[in-house]
C-alpha positions in Angstrom: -12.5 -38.4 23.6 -11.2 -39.6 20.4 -9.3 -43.1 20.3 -7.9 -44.4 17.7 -6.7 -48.2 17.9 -4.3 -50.2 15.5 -3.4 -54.4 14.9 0.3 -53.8 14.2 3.5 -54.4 15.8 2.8 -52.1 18.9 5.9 -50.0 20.3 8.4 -51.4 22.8 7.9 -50.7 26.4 11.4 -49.1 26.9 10.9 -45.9 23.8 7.1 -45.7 24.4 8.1 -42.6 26.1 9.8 -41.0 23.4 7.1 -41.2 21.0 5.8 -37.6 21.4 9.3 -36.2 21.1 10.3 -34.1 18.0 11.7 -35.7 15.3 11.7 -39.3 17.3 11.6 -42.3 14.5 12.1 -45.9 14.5 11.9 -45.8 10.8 15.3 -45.2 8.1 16.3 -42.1 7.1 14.2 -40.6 4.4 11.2 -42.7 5.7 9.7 -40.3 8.2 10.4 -37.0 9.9 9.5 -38.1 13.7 7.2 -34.8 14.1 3.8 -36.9 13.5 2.9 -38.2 17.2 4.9 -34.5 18.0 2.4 -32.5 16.3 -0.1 -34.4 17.6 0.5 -33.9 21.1 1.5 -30.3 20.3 -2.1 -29.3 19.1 -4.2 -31.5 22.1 -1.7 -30.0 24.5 -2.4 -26.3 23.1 -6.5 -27.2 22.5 -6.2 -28.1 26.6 -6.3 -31.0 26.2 -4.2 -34.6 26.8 -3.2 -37.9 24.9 -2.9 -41.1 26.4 -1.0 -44.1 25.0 -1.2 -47.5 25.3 0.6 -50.5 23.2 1.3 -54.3 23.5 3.9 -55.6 21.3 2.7 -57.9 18.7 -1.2 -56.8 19.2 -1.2 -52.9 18.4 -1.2 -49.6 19.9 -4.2 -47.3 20.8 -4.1 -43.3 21.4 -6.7 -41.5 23.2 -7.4 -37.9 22.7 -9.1 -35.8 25.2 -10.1 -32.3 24.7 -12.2 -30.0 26.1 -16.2 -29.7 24.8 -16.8 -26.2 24.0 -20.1 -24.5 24.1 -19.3 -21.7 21.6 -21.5 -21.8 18.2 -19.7 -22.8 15.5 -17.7 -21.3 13.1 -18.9 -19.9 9.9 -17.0 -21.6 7.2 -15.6 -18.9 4.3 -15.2 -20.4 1.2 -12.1 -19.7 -0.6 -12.9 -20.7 -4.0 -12.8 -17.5 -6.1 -12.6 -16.9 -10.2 -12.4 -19.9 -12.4 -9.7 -22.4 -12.8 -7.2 -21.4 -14.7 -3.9 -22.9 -16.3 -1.3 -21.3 -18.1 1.9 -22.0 -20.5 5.1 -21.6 -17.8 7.7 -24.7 -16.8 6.6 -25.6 -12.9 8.8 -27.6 -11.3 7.9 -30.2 -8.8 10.1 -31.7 -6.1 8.1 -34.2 -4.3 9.2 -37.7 -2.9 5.7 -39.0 -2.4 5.3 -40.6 -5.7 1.7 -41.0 -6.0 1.2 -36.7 -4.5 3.7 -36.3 -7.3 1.8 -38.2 -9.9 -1.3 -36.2 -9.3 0.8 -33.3 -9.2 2.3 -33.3 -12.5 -1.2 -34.7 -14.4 -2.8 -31.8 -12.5 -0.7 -29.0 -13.7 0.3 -30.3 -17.4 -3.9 -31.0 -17.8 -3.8 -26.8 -17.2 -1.4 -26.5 -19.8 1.7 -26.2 -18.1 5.2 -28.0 -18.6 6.2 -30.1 -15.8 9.4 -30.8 -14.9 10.0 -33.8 -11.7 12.4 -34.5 -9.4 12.0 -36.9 -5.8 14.2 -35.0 -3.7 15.9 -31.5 -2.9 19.5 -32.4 -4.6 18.0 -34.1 -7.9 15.6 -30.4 -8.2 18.9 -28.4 -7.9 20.9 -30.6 -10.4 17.5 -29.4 -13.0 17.8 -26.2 -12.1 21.5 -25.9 -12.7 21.0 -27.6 -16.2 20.0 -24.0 -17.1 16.3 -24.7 -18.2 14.1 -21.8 -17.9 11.7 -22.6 -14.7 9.1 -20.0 -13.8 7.5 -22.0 -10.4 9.6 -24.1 -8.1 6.5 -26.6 -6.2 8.5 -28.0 -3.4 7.4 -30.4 0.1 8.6 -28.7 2.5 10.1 -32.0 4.4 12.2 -34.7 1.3 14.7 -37.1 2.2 18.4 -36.4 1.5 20.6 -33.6 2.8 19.3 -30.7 0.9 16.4 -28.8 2.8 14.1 -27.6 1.0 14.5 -23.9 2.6 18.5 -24.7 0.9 16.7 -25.9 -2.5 14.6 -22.4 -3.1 17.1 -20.1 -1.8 20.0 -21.7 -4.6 17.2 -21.7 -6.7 16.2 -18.0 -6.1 20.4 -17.0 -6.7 20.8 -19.3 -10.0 17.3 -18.1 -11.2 16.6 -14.8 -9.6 13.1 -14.7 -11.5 11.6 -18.0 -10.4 9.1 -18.3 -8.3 8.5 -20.8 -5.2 5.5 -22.4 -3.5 6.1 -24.8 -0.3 3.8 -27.5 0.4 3.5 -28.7 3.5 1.0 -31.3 5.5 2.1 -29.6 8.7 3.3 -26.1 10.1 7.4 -26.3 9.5 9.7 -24.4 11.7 11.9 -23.9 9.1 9.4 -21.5 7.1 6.8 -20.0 10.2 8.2 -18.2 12.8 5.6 -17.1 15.5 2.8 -18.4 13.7 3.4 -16.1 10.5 5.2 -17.4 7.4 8.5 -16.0 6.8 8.6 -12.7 4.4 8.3 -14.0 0.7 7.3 -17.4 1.3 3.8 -18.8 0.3 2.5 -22.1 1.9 -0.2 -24.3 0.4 -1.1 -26.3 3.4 -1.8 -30.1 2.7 -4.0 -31.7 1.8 -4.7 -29.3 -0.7 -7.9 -30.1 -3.6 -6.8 -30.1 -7.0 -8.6 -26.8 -7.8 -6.9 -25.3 -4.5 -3.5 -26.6 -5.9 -4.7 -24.7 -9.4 -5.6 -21.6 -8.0 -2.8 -21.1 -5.7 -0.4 -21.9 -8.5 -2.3 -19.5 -11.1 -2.2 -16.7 -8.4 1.6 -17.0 -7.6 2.5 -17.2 -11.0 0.6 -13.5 -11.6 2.5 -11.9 -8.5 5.3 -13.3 -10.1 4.4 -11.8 -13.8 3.2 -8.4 -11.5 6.4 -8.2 -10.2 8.8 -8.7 -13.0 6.6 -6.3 -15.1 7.2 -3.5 -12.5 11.2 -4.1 -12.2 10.8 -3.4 -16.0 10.9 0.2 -17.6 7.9 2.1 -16.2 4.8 3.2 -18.1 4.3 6.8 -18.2 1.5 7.9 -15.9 -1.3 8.3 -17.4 -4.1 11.2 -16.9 -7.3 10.2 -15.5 -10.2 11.3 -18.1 -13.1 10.9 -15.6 -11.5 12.0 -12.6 -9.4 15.4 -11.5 -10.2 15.2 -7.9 -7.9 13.2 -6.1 -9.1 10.1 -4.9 -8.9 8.6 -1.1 -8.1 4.5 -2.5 -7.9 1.6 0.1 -5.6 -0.8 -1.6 -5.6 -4.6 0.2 -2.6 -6.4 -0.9 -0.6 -9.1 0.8 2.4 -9.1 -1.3 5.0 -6.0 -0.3 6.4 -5.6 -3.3 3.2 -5.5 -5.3 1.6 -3.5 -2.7 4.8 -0.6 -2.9 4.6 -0.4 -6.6 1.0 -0.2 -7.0 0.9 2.5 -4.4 3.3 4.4 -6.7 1.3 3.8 -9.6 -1.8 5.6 -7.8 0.0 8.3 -6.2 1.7 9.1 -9.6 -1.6 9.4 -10.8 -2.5 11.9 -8.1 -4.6 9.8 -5.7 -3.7 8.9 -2.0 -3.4 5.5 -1.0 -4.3 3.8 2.6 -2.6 0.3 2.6 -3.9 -2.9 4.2 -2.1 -6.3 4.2 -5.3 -8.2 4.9 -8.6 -7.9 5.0 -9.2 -7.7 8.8 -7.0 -4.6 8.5 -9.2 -3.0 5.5 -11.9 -3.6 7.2 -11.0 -1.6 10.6 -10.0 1.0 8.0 -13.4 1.3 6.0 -14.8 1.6 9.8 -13.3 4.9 10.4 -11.6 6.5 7.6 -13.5 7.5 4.2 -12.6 6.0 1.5 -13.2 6.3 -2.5 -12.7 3.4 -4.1 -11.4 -0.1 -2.5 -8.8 -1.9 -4.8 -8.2 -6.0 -3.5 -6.2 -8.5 -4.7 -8.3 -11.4 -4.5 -6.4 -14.0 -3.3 -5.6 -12.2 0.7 -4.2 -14.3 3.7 -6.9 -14.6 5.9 -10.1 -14.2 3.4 -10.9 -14.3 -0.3 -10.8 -10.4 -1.6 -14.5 -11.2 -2.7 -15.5 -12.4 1.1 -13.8 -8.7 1.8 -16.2 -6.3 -0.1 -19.2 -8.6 0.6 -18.4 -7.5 4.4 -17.9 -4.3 3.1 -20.6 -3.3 1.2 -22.9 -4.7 4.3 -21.6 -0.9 5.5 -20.9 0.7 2.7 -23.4 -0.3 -0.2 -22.6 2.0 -2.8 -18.6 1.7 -2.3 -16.7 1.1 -5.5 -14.5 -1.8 -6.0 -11.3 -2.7 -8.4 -10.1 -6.5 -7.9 -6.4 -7.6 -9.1 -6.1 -11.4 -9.9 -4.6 -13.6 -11.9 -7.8 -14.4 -13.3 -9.0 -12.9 -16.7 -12.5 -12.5 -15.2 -14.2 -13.2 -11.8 -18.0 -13.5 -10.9 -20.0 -10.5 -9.9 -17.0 -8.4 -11.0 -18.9 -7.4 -14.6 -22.3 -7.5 -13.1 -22.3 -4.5 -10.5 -21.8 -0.9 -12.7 -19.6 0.2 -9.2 -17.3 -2.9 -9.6 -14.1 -4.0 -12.0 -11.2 -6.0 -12.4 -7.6 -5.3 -13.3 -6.0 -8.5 -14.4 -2.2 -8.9 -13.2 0.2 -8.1 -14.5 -1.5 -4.6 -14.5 -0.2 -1.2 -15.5 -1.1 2.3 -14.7 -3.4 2.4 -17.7 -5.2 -0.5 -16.5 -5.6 0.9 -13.0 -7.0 4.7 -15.1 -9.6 2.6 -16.9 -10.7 0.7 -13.7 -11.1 4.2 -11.4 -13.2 5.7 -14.8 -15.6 2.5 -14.7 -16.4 2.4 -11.0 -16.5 6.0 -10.9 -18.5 6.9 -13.6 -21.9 5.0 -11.7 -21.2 7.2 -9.1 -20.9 10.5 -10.7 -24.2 9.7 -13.0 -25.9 8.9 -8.8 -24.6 12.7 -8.6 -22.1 11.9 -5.7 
């Protein structure tokens, strides 16, 4: 059991209640969503739990949450920090109506070398947008007071500037972006609260699937001949991101190679269990791991497996210090990819395999 006990105003007998209901608030418009007590019955009531309530006007209210102990070792915690901390040169905007998470925001990103542009709400971010300033990341809460949702906010965004980019932030899981427990197609999520090298690293990598995915609506590079390898090659590529994912497959089959696709590592992993596979080629930042948690799990089977990572990053640790592993740095071309299969190749055809 878990209480926790306030000295405020307590709630009046005749709403206490309502408290747990969706989107239920004493408080003005723009002041609060009424899904906090909501979320927190939701996740006791799905744990197995249940919450009890008790308030006194004038003297305070105190919750109780019960859930079930569970016997079960704990989890192993997986690390998500990969590559260094990175900052770039493209406009971000941020619409945020918490001033002081907006604050932080904007120092954050501008100390990474970004231009920041503000706004505290979904109507004043369109009006910037509309002023025809070139935007490469709309940073938007997913709940801001006013009219405008921000679901409304990146799609008019997305039609006036078909190029830009958008990352929701959220403190909560919002109906209005996850469906069924997944996030919609296309959307990316960086769940609050988020650390400040979180917040960098998620913004560095959506910015270079952006960059990968403008660079392969452009003109295509000619396909390029491998000089190490004529066989054709069985590659496992692990990508999240469909688009990427398509035209990267292209690349490699252009180059005469077969592809087996993964959108996550889970997936890659069932694959490397029971299909053969040449080389591995992850995007590091995947859904439910780190690409670099991926071929540590992967090599526990497969030792001698060579690896290509795509990232945003211009260099990653272990990636130069293993002769089977390399890096392709988004925005990549087929050249790039040709250059990567030669290096982690090559170890392997000295070993004679």
């Amino acid at each position: 059991m878990l209480a926790v006990t306030d000295t405020g105003s307590g709630i009046p007998a005749d709403i206490i209640d309502k408290v747990f209901e969706p989107f239920f608030s004493t408080k003005s418009e723009g002041k609060g969503t009424g899904l906090g007590l909501s979320m927190v019955y939701g996740f006791v009531k799905q744990s197995g739990g249940h919450v009890k309530i008790y308030s006194e006007p004038g003297e305070g209210t105190t919750i109780r949450l019960y859930l079930p102990r569970s016997a079960e070792a704990e989890h192993e915690l997986v690390s998500f920090e990969s590559g260094p901390i990175a900052g770039g040169t493209e406009t971000i905007l941020v619409a945020e109506d918490d001033k002081g998470v907006r604050e932080t925001v904007i120092e954050t990103l501008a100390d990474l070398g970004y231009r920041v542009l503000q706004a505290p709400d979904a109507q004043s971010a369109l009006a910037i947008i509309e002023s025809g300033i070139p935007i490469d990341l709309l940073f938007t809460d997913v709940v801001m007071p006013g009219p405008m949702k921000s679901t409304e906010l990146a799609r008019k965004a997305v039609e006036r500037l078909p190029d830009i980019s958008v990352l929701f932030t959220s403190g909560y899981t919002e109906n209005s972006i996850v469906h069924e427990g997944r996030l919609d197609e296309g959307v990316e999520l960086l769940s609050k609260p988020y650390s400040l090298e979180q917040l960098a690293r998620k913004v560095r990598h959506q910015l270079a699937n952006s960059a990968q995915r403008k660079q392969q609506a452009a003109a295509p590079e000619a396909s390029p001949s491998s000089p190490v390898e004529d066989r054709k090659l069985t590659i496992l590529l692990c990508e999240d991101d469909a688009l990427i994912a398509m035209a990267t497959v292209d690349m490699l089959e252009d180059l005469g190679h077969a592809v087996v696709e993964a959108a996550n590592a889970r997936t890659a992993l069932e694959i490397l269990g029971k299909t053969s596979i040449d080389i591995l080629l992850t995007d590091v930042g995947l859904p439910d791991m780190p690409g670099t948690a991926l071929v540590e799990k992967a090599r526990d089977t497969h030792p001698s497996l060579p690896v290509i990572f795509a990232t945003g990053h211009s260099s990653l640790d272990g990636a130069e210090a293993n002769a089977r592993t390399a890096l392709v740095v988004k925005p990549y071309r087929p050249s790039d990819l040709v250059s990567a299969i030669a290096t982690v190749m090559a170890s392997t055809n000295d070993d004679g395999a």
